[in-house]
C-alpha positions, 0 to 999 in steps of 0.5 A: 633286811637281807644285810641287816641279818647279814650284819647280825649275823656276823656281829653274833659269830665276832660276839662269839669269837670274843667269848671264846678267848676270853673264857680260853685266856682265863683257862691258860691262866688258871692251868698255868699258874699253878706249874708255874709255882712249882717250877718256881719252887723247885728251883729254889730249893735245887739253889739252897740245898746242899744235899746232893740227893734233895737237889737230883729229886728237885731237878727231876721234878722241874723237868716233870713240870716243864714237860707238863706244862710243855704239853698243855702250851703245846695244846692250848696253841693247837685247840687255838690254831684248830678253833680258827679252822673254818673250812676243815678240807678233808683228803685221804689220810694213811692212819697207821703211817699218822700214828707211826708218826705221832708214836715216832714224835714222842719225847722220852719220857721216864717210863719205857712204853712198848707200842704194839700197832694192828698191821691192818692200820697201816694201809688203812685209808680214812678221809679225814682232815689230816691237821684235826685227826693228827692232834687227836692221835697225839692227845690219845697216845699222850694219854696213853703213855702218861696213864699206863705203868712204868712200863706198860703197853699201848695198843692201837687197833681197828674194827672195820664195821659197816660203814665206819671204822673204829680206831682204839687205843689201849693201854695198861693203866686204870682207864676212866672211871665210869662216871667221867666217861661221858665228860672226856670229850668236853674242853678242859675235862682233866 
């Protein structure tokens, strides 16, 4: 009895596992394809134009797509790296020097983001697993920077409170509409 439940145990997590790429194969197919396109299409008309001007707006738009879709691979591979996780070990993590990091690690972009980080964060100490708080961090700021003005602010700041501490991340932008707020935490919620 104890290696037959065993067994269908582990059957059920294989079981589970499968169901999971799958439904993230088809998801990068879906997400990707549509980029793809227009890079495609983009390209074609930066070859057969000869206005100057048509084939600048096509080239920025190319580099827009390439980044976008550089972004989402870039996620994809991390949610998949983070997804065979099974044993999140935690240490102790420094979040402001984590979020210098990830600020610091930023491509740039065409909007000039000024970041302001509370100086309490950066001898703050969290136990944390430093892989899975990393990417949160980075999708945040990532957010942050791709919904704020062109020239907007980011703020990052911390609430100690009694046992917890929260870490915010504001920006300029026009914030999540009440009725998705509940949603943004699920896999694939754009």
């Amino acid at each position: 009895q104890p290696v037959v439940a065993s067994l269908n145990h582990l059957f059920r997590k294989v079981r589970e596992a499968m169901q999971h790429e799958r439904e993230l194969t088809a998801f990068a197919a879906h997400e990707l394809r549509t980029p793809l396109a227009g890079l495609r299409t983009q390209a074609q008309i930066a070859m057969v134009t000869g206005d100057g001007n048509v084939r600048k707006a096509a080239l920025r738009q190319i580099m827009v797509a390439v980044d976008r879709t550089t972004r989402m691979v870039r996620q994809l591979l991390a949610m998949a790296k983070l997804d065979s996780i099974h044993d999140a070990k935690q240490s102790r993590v420094n979040i402001g020097d984590l979020i210098e990091e990830v600020i610091g690690a930023m491509p740039a972009l065409d909007r000039e983001a000024t970041v302001g980080l509370d100086p309490a964060l950066k001898g703050t100490m969290v136990s944390a697993n430093r892989e899975l708080l990393l990417v949160a961090v980075r999708n945040l700021h990532e957010n942050a920077v791709r919904h704020m003005d062109e020239s907007g602010n980011i703020r990052w700041s911390m609430e100690k409170r009694a046992d917890s501490l929260a870490v915010f991340v504001e920006d300029d932008g026009p914030g999540i509409p009440k009725d998705e707020i509940a949603l943004v935490t699920s896999r694939f919620f754009r």
